[in-house]
C-alpha positions as CSV (number, residue, x, y, z in Angstrom):
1,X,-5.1,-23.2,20.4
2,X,-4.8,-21.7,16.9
3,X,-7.7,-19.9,16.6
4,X,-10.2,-21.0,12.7
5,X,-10.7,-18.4,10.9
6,X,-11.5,-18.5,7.2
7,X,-8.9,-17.5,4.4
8,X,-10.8,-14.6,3.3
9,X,-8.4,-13.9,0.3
10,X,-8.9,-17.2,-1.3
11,X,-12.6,-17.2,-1.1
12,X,-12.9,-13.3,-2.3
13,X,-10.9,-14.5,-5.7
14,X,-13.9,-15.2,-7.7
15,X,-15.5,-11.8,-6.7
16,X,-12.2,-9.9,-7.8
17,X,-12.5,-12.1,-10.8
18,X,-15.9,-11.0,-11.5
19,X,-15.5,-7.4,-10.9
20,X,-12.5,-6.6,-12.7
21,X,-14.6,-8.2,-15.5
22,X,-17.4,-6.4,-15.2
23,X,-15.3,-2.9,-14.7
24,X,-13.8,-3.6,-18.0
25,X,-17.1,-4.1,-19.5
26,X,-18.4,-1.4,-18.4
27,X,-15.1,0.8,-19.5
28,X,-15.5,-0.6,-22.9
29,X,-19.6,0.1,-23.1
30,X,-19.4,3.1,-21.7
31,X,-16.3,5.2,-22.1
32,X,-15.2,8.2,-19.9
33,X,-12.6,10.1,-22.1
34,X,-11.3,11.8,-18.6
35,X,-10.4,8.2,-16.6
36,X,-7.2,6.6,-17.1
37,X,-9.1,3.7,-18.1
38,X,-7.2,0.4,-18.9
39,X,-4.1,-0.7,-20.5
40,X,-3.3,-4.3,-21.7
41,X,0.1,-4.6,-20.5
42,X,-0.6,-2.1,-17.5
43,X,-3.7,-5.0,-16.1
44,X,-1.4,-8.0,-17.0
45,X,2.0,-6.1,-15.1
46,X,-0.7,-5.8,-12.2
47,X,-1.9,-8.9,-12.3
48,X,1.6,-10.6,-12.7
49,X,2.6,-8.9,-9.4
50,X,0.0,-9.2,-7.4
51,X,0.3,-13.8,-8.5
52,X,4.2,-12.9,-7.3
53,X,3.5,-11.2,-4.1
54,X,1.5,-14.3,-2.9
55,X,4.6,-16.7,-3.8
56,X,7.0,-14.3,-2.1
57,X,4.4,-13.4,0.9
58,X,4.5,-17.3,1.7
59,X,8.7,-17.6,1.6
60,X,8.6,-14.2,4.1
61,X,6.1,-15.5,6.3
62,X,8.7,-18.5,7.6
63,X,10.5,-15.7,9.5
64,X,7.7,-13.3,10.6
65,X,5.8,-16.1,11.9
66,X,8.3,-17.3,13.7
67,X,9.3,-14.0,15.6
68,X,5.3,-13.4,16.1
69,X,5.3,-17.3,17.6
70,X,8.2,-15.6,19.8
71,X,6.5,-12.8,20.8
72,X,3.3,-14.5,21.8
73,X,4.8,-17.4,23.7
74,X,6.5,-14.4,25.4
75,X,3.8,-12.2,26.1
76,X,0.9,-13.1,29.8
77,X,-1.6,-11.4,27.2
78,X,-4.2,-13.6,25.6
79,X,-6.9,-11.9,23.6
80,X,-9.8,-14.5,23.1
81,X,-11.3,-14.9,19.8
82,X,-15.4,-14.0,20.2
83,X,-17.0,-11.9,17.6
84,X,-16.5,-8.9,19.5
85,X,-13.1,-9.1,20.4
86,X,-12.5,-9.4,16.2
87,X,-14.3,-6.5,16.0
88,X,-11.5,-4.6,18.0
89,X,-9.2,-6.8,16.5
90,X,-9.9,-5.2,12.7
91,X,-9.9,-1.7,14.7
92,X,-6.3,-2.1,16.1
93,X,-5.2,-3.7,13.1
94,X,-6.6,-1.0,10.9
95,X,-4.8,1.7,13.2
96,X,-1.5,-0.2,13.0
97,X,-2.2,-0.3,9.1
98,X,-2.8,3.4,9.0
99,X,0.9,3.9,10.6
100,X,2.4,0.9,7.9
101,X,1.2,2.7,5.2
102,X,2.3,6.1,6.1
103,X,5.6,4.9,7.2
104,X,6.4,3.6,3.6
105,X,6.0,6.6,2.3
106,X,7.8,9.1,4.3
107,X,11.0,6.5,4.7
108,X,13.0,5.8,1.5
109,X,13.7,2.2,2.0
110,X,10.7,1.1,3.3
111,X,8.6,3.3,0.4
112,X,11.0,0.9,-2.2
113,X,8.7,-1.8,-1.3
114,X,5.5,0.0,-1.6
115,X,6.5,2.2,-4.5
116,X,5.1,-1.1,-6.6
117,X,1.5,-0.4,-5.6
118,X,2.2,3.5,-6.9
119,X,3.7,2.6,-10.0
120,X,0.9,2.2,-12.4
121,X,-0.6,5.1,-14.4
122,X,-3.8,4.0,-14.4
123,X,-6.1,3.4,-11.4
124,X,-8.9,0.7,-11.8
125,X,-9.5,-2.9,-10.0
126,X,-6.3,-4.7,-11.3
127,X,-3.8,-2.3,-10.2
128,X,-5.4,-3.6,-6.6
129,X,-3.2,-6.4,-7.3
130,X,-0.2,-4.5,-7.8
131,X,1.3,-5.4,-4.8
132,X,4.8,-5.6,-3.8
133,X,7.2,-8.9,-3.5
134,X,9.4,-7.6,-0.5
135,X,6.7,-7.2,2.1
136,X,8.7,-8.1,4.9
137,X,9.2,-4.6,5.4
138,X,5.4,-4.5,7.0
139,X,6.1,-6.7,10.1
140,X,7.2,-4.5,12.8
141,X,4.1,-2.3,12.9
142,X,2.3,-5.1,14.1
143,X,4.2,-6.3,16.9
144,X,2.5,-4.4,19.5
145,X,-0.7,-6.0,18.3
146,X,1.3,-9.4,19.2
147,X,2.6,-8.5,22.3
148,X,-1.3,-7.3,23.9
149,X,-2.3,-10.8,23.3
150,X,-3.9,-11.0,19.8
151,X,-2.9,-14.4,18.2
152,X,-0.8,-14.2,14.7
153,X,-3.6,-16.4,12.9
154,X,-5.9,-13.5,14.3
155,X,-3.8,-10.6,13.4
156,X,-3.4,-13.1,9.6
157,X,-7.1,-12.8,9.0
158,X,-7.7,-9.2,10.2
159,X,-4.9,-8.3,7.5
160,X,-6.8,-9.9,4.8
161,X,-9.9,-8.5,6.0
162,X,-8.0,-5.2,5.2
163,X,-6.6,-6.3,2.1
164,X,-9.9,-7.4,0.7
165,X,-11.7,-4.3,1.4
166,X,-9.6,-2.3,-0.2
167,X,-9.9,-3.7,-3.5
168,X,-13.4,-2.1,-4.5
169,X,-11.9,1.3,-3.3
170,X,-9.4,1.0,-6.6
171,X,-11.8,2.4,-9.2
172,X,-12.7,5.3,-11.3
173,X,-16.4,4.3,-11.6
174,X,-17.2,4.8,-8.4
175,X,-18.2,8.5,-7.6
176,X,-18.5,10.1,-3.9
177,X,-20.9,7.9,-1.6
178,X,-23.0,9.8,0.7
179,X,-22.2,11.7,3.6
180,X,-21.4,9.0,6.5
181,X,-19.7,7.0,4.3
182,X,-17.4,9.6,3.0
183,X,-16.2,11.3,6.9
184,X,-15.9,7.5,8.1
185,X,-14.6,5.2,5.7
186,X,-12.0,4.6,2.8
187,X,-13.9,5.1,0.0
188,X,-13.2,5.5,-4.1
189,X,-13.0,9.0,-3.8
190,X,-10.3,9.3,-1.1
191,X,-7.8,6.5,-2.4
192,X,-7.9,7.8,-5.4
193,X,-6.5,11.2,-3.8
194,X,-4.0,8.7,-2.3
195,X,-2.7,7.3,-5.6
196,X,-2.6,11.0,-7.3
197,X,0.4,12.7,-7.9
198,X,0.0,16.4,-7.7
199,X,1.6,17.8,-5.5
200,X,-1.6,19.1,-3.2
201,X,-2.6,14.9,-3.3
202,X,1.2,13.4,-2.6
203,X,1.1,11.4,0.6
204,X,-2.4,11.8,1.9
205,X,-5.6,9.1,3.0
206,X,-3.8,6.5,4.2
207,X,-6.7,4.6,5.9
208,X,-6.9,1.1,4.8
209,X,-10.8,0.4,6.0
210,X,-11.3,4.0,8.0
211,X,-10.3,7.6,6.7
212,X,-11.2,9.0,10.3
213,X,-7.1,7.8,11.3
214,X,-6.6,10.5,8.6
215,X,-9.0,13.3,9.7
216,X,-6.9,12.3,13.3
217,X,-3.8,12.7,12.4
218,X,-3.9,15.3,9.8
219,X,-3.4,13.6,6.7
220,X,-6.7,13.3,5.1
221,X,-7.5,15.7,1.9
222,X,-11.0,15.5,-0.3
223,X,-11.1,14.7,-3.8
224,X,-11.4,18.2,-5.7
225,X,-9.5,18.3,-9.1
226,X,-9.5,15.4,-10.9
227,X,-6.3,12.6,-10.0
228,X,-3.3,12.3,-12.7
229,X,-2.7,9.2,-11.3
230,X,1.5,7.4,-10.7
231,X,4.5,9.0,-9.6
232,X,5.8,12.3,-9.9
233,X,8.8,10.3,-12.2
234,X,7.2,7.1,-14.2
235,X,8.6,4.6,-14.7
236,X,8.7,3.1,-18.3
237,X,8.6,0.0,-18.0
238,X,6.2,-3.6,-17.6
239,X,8.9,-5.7,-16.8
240,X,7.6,-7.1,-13.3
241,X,10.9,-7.8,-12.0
242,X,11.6,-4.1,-12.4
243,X,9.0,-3.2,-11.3
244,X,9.5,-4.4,-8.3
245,X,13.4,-3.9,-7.8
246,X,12.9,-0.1,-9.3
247,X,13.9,1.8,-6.6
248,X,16.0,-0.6,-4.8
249,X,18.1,-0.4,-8.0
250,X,18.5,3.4,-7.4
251,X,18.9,4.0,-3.5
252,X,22.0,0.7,-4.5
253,X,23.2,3.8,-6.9
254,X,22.4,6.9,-4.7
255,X,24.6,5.1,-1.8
256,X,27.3,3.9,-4.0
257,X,27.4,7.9,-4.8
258,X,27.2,9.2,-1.4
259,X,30.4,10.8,-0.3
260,X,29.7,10.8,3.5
261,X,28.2,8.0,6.0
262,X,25.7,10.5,7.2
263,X,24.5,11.1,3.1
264,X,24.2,7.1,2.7
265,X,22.1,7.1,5.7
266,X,20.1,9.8,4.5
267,X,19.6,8.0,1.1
268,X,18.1,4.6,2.8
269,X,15.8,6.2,5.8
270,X,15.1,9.9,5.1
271,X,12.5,10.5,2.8
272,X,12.2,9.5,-1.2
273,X,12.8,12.6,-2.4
274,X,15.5,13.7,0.2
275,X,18.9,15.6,-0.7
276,X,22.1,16.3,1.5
277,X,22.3,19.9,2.0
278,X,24.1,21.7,-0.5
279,X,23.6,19.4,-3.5
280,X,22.5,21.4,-6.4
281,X,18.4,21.5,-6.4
282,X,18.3,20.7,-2.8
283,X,16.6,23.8,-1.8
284,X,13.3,22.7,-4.2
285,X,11.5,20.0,-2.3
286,X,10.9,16.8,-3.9
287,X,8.0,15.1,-1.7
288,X,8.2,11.2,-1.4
289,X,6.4,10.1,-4.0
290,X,8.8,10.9,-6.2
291,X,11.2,7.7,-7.2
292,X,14.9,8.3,-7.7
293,X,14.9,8.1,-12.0
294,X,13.4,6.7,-14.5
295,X,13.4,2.5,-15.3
296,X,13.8,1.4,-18.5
């Protein structure tokens, strides 16, 4: 039996509503010449993706349901929905997020979809919404979740769960929280490190609702110097389309380039900023935030 579990998205829309709102009212009132701040076109580019990701999210989840179906049907394991068990559920879920989210940015064709969420120069509530419109990428992280017995409705609301939470964290008006907060949980502070793009703050704080995956796994830094928030190449453009095609549109030309098999590989699974040896600026490191040019 499917398990009934609220659609937490729908029902947090008037609160991201209201917030946004109220951060731009606040921004306006009382100005803080150091924050990015906000940017007509910038807050309508977000918002225009984040109303396209949840028209495409609905044509990609035809196949991943299916192949989830698959894998439950296929799987002895049955995890029963009680409050407890969703408790463990939004752990697991949170540690297969943590390895999602890292694994977009250290592979070049997986960090095309997720370069979307990066591409913004500003950082406040809307670019939240920023989200990409070729998420299937995301799916296989979670099978394991599938195949221990966890239901795909389950695994559907833990993932929004997720997504919800981290829409507060996308803020400038938010300073440190105490202590606890701060060594346990995603906060402000440490996704703003995560959408920097000096080179100290490239590809750090992954954490969706936790940071301690980071402090585990070595990829947590504190917030010291103050964020210059995007990619280490912008992109100059609010066309959503582009957007979200960007750097598709230049591993497509990177490939078509390549002169060996093993260099078009490279181009499509090693990291963003990755060049064959010898190629002339190979030896300086580009680190994977970086996208391949500039959009117009």
């Amino acid at each position: 039996m499917e398990p009934n579990l609220p659609d937490v998205v729908l029902w947090s829309i008037p609160a991201f509503v209201l917030l946004t709102v109220l951060e731009m009212v606040v921004h306006r009132l009382h100005p803080d010449d150091d924050a990015a701040g906000y940017d007509a076109k910038d807050a309508t580019t977000s918002v225009t993706m984040g109303l396209g990701s949840l028209a495409f999210d609905l044509l990609w989840k035809i196949p991943v349901v299916a192949i989830y179906a698959a894998v439950h049907e296929l799987t002895p394991l049955r995890v029963p929905v009680l409050w407890w068990t969703v408790l463990l559920m939004l752990l697991a879920q949170d540690f297969f997020y943590y390895w999602s989210h890292r694994g977009h940015h250290v592979v070049r064709i997986l960090w095309a979809c997720h370069v979307v969420h990066h591409s913004s120069r500003k950082f406040n509530l809307t670019t939240a919404l920023r989200q990409p419109w070729t998420s299937l990428t995301v799916w296989p992280f979670y099978v394991p979740l599938i195949a221990c017995g966890v239901h795909p409705a389950a695994l559907a609301f833990c993932s929004s769960v997720n997504l919800v939470y981290q829409f507060w964290v996308h803020t400038e008006r938010i300073d440190k929280l105490p202590r606890p907060f701060e060594y346990v949980l995603n906060t402000p502070s440490h996704h703003r490190v995560h959408h920097a793009s000096q080179g100290g703050y490239l590809d750090r704080n992954f954490g969706g609702i936790l940071i301690v995956w980071d402090r585990l796994f070595g990829s947590f830094t504190a917030e010291t110097e103050r964020p210059v928030f995007g990619l280490t190449k912008n992109i100059a453009t609010h066309n959503p389309l582009r957007v979200a095609t960007h750097e598709y549109a230049a591993i497509a030309r990177d490939v078509r380039a390549a002169t060996t098999w093993s260099e078009r590989a490279g181009r499509i699974f090693r990291g963003p900023g990755w060049q064959p040896a010898g190629r002339a600026g190979a030896a300086v490191a580009v680190r994977p935030r970086a996208t391949a040019e500039h959009a117009g």
